[in-house]
C-alpha positions as CSV (number, residue, x, y, z in Angstrom):
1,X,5.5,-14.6,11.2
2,X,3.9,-11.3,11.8
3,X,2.3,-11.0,8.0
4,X,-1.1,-10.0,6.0
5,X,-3.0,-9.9,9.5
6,X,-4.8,-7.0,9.9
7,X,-3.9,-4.5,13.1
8,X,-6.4,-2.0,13.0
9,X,-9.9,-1.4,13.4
10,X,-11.9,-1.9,11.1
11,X,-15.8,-0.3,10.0
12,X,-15.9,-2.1,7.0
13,X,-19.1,-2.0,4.9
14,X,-19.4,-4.8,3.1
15,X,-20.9,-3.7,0.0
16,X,-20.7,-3.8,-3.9
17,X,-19.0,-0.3,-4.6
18,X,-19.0,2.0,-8.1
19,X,-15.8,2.0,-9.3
20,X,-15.2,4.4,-12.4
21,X,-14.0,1.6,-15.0
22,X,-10.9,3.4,-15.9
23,X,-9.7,4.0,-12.7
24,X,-10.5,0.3,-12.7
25,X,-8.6,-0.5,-15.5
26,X,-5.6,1.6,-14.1
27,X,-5.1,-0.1,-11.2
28,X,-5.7,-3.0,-12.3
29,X,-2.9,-2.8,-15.3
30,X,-0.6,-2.3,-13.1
31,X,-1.7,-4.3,-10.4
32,X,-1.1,-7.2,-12.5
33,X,2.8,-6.5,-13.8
34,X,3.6,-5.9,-10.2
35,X,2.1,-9.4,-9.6
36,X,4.1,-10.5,-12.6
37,X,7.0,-9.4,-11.4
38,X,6.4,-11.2,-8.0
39,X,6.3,-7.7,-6.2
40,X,2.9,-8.3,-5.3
41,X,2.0,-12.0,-4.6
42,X,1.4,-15.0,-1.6
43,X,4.1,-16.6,-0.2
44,X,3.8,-20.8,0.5
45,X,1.4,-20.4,3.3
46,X,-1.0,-18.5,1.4
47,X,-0.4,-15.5,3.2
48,X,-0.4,-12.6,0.7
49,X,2.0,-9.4,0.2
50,X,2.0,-6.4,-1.4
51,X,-0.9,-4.0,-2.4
52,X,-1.4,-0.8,-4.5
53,X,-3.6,2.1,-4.4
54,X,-4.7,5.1,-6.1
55,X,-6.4,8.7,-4.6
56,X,-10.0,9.0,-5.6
57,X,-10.7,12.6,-3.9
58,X,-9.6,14.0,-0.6
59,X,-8.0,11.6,1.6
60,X,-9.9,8.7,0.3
61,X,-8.7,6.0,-2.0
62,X,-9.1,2.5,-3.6
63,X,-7.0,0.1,-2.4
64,X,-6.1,-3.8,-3.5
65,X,-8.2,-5.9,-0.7
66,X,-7.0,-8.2,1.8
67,X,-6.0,-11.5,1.2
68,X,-5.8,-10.6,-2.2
69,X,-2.2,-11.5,-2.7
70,X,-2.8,-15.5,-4.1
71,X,-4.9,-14.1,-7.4
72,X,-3.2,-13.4,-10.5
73,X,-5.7,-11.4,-11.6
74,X,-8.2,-9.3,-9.7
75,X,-11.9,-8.0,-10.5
76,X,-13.8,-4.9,-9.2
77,X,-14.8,-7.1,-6.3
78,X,-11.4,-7.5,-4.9
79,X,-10.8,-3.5,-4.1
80,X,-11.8,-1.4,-1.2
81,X,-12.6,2.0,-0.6
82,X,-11.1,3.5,2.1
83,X,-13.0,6.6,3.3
84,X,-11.9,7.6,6.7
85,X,-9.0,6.6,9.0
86,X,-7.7,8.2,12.6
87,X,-3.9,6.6,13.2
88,X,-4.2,7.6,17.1
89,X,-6.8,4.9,17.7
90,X,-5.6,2.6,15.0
91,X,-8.4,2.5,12.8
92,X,-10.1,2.7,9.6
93,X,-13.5,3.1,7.5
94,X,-13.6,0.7,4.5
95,X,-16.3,-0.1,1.8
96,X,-16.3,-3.3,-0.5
97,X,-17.0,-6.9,-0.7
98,X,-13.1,-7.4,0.5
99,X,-11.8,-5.6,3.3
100,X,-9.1,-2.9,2.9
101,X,-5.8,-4.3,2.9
102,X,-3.5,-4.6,5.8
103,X,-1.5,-1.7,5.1
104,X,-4.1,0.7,4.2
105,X,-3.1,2.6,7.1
106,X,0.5,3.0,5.4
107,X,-1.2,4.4,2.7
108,X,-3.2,6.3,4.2
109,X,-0.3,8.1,5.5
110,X,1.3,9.1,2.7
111,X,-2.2,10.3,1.1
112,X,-2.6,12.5,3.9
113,X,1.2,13.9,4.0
114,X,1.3,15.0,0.7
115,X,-1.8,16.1,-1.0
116,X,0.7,15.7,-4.5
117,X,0.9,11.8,-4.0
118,X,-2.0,10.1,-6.3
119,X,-0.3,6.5,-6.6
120,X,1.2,4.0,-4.1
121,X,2.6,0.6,-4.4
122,X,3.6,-1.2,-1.5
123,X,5.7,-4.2,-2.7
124,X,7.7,-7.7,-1.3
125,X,11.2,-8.2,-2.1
126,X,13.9,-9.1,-0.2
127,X,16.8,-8.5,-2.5
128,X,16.0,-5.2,-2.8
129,X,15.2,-4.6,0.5
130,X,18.3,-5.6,2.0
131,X,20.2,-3.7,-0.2
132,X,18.5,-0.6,-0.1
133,X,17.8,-0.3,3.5
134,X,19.5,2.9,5.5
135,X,20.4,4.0,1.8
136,X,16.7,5.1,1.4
137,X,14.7,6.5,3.7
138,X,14.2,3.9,6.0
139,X,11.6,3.4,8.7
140,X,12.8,2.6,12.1
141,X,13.8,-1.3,12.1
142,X,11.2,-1.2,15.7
143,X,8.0,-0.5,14.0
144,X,6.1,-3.6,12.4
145,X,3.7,-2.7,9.7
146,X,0.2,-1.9,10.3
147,X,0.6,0.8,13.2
148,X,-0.1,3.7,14.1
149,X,3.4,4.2,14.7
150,X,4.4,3.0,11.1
151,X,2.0,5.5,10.0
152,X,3.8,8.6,11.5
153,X,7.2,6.9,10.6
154,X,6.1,6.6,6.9
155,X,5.3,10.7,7.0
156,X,8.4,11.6,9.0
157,X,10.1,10.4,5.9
158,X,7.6,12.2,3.0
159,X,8.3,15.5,5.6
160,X,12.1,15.2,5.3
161,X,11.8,13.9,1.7
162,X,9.9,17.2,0.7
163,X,8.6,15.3,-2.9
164,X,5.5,14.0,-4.5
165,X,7.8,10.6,-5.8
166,X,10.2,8.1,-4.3
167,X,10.7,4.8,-2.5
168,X,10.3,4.4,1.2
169,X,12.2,1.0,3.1
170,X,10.0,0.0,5.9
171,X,12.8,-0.9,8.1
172,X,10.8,-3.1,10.8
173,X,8.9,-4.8,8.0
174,X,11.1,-7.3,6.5
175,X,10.5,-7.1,2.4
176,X,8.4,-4.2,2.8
177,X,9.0,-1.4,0.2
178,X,6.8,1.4,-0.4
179,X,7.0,3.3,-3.8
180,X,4.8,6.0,-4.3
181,X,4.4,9.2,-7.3
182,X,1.9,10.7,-9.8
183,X,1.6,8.0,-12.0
184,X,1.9,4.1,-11.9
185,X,4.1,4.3,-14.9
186,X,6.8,5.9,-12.7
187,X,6.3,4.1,-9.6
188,X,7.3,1.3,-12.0
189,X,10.2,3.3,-13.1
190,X,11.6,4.2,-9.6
191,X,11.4,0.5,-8.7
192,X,13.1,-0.8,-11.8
193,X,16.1,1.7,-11.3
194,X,16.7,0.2,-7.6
């Protein structure tokens, strides 16, 4: 099974970081109904699934850290910062005592597509996956998560989508859904309605 291992490169400082507390708090909220909801989890192997992440300036954002997927609930330390990223050589700069998750670089993407996008939540479920997928924009079912080729694939779809909200099948990554707006309140919202 080609899940949570992480593909690219990685300059991770591993550090305590200054997270504002509400930002914090934000993230977190919602962190933790997506995990409720079993969005965002581990499966029976321990191997986790799903992440979220929100735009702190620029291109740079905090993101739910590796592994992180088998806690129900997460503190400050569990979160990464992730400050730079290249998709042609596959890699990324992190800060944190957890590493960036393994598809930061999918977020990354959309961050960097769409200077509108604030919010992302990349989410497990099969259901909805199988029904939604070549409804939705849908990745190519050839690309795995974690690649640089994912990476362009995700913002081939935020160019022909031409919008700052909406939900993304990642057609070569079974499960994987990627929902992505203004506000975690309606990233919840466009979820629920699929």
């Amino acid at each position: 099974m080609d899940e949570g291992y992480i593909k690219y490169k990685s300059d991770w400082e591993k550090r305590e970081i200054d997270i504002d507390e509400k930002l914090f708090e934000e993230i977190n909220f919602w962190r933790n109904k997506f995990y409720k909801k079993n969005w965002i989890g581990a499966y029976s192997d321990g191997i986790g699934f799903g992440n979220i992440s929100l735009r702190l300036q620029d291109n740079q954002f905090l993101i739910s850290g590796s592994a992180t997927g088998n806690y129900p609930e997460l503190e400050k330390s569990n979160y990464s910062i992730v400050s730079n990223f290249d998709f042609d050589s596959n890699s990324l700069r992190c800060s944190g005592q957890t590493e960036a998750s393994s598809e930061a670089l999918s977020h990354a993407a959309l961050y960097k597509a769409n200077s509108n996008i604030s919010k992302i939540v990349h989410i497990h479920n099969l259901d909805l996956w199988k029904k939604w997928i070549n409804h939705l924009h849908t990745t190519s079912n050839k690309i795995t998560y974690g690649t640089p080729e994912m990476a362009y694939e995700i913002q081939l779809c935020i160019l022909k989508m031409k919008t700052n909200k909406g939900v993304i099948i990642m057609g070569g990554h079974q499960e994987g859904i990627i929902a992505f707006g203004n506000d975690f309140e309606e990233i919840a919202e466009l979820l629920y309605e699929l």
